[in-house]
VEXKE-515491 format. One record per atom (N, C-alpha, C): atom name; x, y, z. Coordinates in steps of 0.2 Angstrom, whole numbers. Each point is the difference from the previous one (the first is absolute). Layout:
<nodes>
<"CA"; <X; Y; Z>>
...
</nodes>
This chain:
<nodes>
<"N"; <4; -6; 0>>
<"CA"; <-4; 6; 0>>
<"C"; <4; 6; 0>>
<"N"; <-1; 6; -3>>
<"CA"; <5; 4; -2>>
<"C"; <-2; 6; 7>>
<"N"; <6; 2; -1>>
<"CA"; <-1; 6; 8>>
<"C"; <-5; 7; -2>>
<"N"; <-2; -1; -5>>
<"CA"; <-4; 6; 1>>
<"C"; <-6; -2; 0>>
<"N"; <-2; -7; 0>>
<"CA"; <-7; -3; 3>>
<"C"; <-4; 3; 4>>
<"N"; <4; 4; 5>>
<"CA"; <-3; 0; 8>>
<"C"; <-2; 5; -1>>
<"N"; <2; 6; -6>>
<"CA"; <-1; 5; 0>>
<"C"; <-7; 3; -5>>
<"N"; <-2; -6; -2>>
<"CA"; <-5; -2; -6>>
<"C"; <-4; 2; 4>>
<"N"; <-7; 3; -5>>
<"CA"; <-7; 1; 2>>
<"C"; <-4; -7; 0>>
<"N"; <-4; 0; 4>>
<"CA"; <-5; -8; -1>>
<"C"; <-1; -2; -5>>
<"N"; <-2; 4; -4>>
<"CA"; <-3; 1; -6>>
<"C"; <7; -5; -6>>
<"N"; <5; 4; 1>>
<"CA"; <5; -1; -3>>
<"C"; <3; -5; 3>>
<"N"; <-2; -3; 6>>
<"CA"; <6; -7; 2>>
<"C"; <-6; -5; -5>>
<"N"; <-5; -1; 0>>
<"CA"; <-5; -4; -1>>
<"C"; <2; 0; -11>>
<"N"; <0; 5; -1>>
<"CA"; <5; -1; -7>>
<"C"; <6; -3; 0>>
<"N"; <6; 3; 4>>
<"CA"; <6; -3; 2>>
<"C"; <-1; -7; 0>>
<"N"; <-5; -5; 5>>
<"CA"; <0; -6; 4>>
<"C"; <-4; -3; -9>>
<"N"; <-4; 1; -4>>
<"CA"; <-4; -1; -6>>
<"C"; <5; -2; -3>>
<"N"; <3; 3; -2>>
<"CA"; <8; 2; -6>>
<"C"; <3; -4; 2>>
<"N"; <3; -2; 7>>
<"CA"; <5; -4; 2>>
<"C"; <-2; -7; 0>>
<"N"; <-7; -2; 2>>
<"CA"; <0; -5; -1>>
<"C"; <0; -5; -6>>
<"N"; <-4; 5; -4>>
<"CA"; <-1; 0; -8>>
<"C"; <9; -1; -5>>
<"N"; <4; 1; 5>>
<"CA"; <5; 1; -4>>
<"C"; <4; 4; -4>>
<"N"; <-3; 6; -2>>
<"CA"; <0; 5; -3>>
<"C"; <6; 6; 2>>
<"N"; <5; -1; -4>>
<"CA"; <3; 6; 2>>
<"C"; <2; 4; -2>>
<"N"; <-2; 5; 6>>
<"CA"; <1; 8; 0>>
<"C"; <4; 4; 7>>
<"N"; <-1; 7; -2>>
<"CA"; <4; 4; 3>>
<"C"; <-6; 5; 7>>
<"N"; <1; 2; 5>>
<"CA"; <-4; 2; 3>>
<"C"; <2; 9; 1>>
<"N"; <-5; 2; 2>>
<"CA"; <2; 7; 1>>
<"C"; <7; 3; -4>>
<"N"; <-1; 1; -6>>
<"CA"; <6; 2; -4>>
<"C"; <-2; 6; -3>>
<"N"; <6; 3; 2>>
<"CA"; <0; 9; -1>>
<"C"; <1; 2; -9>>
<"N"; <-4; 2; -3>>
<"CA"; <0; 2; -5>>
<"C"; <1; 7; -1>>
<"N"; <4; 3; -5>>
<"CA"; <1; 7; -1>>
<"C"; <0; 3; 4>>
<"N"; <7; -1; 3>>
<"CA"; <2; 4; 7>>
<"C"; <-6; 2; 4>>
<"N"; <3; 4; 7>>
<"CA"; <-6; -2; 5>>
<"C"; <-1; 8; 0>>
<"N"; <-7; 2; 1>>
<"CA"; <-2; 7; 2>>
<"C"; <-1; 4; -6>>
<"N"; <1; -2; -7>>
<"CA"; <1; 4; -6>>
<"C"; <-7; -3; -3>>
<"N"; <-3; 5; -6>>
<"CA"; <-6; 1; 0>>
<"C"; <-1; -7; -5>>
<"N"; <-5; -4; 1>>
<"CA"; <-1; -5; -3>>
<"C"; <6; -7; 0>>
<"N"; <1; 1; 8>>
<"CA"; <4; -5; 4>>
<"C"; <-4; -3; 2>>
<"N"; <0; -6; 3>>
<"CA"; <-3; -5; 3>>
<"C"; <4; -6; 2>>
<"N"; <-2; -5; 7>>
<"CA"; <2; -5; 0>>
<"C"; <-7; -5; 0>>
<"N"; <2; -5; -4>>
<"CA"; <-4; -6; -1>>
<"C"; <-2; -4; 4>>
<"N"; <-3; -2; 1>>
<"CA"; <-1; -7; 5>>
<"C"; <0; -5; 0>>
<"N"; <1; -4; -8>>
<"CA"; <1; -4; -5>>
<"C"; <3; 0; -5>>
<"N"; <6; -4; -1>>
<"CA"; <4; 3; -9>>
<"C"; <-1; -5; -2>>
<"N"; <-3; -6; -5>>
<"CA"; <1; -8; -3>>
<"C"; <5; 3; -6>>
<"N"; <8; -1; 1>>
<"CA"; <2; 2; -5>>
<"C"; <0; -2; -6>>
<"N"; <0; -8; 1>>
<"CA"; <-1; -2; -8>>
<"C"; <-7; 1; -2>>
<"N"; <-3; 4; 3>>
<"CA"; <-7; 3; -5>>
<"C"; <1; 5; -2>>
<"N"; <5; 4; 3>>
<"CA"; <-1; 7; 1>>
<"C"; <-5; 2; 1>>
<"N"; <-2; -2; 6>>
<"CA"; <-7; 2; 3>>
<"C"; <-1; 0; 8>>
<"N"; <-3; 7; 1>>
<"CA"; <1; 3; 8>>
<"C"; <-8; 2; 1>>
<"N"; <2; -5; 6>>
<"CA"; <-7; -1; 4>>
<"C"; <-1; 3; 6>>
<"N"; <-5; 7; 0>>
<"CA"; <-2; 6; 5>>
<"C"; <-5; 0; 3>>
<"N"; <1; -2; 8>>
<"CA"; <-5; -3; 4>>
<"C"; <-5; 7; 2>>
<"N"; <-5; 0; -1>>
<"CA"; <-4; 5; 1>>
<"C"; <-3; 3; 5>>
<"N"; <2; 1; 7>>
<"CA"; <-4; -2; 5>>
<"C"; <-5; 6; 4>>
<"N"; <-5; 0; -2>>
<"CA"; <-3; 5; 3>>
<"C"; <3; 7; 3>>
<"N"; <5; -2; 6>>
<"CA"; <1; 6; 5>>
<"C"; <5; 4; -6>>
<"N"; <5; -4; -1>>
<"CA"; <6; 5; -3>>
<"C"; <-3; 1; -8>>
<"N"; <-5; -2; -2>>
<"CA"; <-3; 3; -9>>
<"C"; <-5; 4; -2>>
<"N"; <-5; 1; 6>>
<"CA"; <-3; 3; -3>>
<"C"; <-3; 8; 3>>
<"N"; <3; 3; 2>>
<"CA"; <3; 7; -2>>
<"C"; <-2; 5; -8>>
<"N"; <0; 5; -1>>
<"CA"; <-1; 2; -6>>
<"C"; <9; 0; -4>>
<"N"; <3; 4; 7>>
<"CA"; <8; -1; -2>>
<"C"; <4; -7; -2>>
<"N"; <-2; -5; 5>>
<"CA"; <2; -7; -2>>
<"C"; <-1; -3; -5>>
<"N"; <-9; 1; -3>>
<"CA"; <1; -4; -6>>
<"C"; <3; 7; -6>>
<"N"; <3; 5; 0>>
<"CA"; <1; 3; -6>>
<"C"; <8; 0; 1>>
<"N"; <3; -4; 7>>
<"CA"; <6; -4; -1>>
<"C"; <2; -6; -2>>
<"N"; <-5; -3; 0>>
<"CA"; <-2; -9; 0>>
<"C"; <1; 2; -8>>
<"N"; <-6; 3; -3>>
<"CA"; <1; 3; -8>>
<"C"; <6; 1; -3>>
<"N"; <4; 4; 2>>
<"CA"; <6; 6; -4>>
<"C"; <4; -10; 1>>
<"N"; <3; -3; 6>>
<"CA"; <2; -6; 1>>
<"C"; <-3; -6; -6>>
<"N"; <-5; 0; -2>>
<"CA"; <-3; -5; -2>>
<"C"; <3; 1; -8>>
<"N"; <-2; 7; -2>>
<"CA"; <4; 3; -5>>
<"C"; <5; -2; -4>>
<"N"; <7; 6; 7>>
<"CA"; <5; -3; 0>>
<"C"; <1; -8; -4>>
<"N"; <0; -4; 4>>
<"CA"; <1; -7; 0>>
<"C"; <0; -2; -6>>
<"N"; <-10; 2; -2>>
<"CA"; <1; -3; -6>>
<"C"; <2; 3; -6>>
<"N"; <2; 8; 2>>
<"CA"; <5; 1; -7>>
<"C"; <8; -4; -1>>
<"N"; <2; -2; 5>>
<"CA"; <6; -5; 2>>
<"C"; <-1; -6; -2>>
<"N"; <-5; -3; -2>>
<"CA"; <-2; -5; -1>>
<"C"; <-2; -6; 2>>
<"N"; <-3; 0; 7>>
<"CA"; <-2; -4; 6>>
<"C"; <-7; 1; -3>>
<"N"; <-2; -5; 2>>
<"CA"; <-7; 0; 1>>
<"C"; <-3; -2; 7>>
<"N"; <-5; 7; 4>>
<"CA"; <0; -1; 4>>
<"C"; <-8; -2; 1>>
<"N"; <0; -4; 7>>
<"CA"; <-6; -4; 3>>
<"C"; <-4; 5; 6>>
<"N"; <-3; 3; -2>>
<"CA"; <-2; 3; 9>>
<"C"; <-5; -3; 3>>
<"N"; <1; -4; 5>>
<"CA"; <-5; -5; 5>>
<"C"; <-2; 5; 6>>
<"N"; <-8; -1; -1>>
<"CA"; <-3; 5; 8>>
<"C"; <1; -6; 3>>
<"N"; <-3; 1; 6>>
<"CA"; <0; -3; 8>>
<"C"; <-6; -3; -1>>
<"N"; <-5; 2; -4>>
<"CA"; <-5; -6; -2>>
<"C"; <0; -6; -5>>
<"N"; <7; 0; -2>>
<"CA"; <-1; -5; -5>>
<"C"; <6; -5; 4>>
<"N"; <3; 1; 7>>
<"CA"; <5; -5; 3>>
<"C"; <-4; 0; 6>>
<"N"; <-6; -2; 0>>
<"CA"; <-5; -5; 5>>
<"C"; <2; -4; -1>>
<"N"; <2; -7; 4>>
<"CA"; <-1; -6; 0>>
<"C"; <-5; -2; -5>>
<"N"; <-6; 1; -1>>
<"CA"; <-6; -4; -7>>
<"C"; <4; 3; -5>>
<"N"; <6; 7; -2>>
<"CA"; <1; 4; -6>>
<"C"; <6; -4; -2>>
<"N"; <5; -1; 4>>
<"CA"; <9; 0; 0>>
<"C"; <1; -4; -5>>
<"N"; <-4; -5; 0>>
<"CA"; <5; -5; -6>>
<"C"; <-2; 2; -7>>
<"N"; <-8; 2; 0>>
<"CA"; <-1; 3; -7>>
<"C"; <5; 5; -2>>
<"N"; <1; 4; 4>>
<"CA"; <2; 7; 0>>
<"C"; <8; 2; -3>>
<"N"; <3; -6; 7>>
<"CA"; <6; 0; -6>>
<"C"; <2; -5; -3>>
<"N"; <-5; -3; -5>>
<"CA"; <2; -5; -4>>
<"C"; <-2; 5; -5>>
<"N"; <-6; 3; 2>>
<"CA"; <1; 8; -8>>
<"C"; <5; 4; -1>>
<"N"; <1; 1; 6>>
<"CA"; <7; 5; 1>>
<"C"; <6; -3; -4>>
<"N"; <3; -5; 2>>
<"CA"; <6; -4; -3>>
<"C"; <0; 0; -8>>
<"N"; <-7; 0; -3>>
<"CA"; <-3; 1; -6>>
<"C"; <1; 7; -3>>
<"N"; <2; 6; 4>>
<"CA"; <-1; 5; -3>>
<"C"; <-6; 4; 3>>
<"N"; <-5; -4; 2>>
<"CA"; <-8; 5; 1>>
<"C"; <-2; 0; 7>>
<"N"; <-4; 7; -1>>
<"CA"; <-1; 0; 7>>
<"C"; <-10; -3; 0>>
<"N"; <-1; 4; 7>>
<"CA"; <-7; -6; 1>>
<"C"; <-3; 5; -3>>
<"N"; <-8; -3; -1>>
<"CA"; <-3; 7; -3>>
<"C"; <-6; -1; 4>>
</nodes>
């Protein structure tokens, strides 16, 4: 288990423990485009051989009028760099959601 586990949101260990046991590797909390610069962000998921970064969405820290027009400018970024990014809310990693949710995601899609 990676030391930055402890420091995971629920939300994100329940991805974390998904992925890990699924076998799937990826990178956790990875700082993209430097840190504090305008359309910077750290990810919460990077599958690099998809080039695909999966952004946990979680109520308390997204929905803001500011956060999501940061989530945006980020989500942008990315995909002008050529990621393809996942954004998963806190509704679709319920227990009844998770397996659909990211077996769409590892696909490219998000829930709808």
């Amino acid at each position: 288990m990676s030391e930055v586990y402890r420091f995971l949101s629920n939300l994100e260990k329940k991805v974390y423990d998904w992925l890990t046991k699924n076998k799937v590797h990826f990178i956790t909390q990875q700082k993209m485009f430097g840190v504090g610069e305008l359309g910077s962000a750290t990810i919460d998921f990077v599958i690099p051989d998809k080039n695909l970064c999966l952004r946990i969405m979680g109520g308390y820290w997204h929905s803001s009028l500011e956060s999501k027009a940061r989530d945006e400018l980020g989500k942008e970024r990315l995909m002008n760099e050529g990621y393809i990014v996942v954004d998963l809310q806190e509704k679709d990693l319920t227990d009844a959601n998770i397996e659909r949710a990211l077996r769409l995601a590892l696909m490219g899609q998000e829930v709808l």
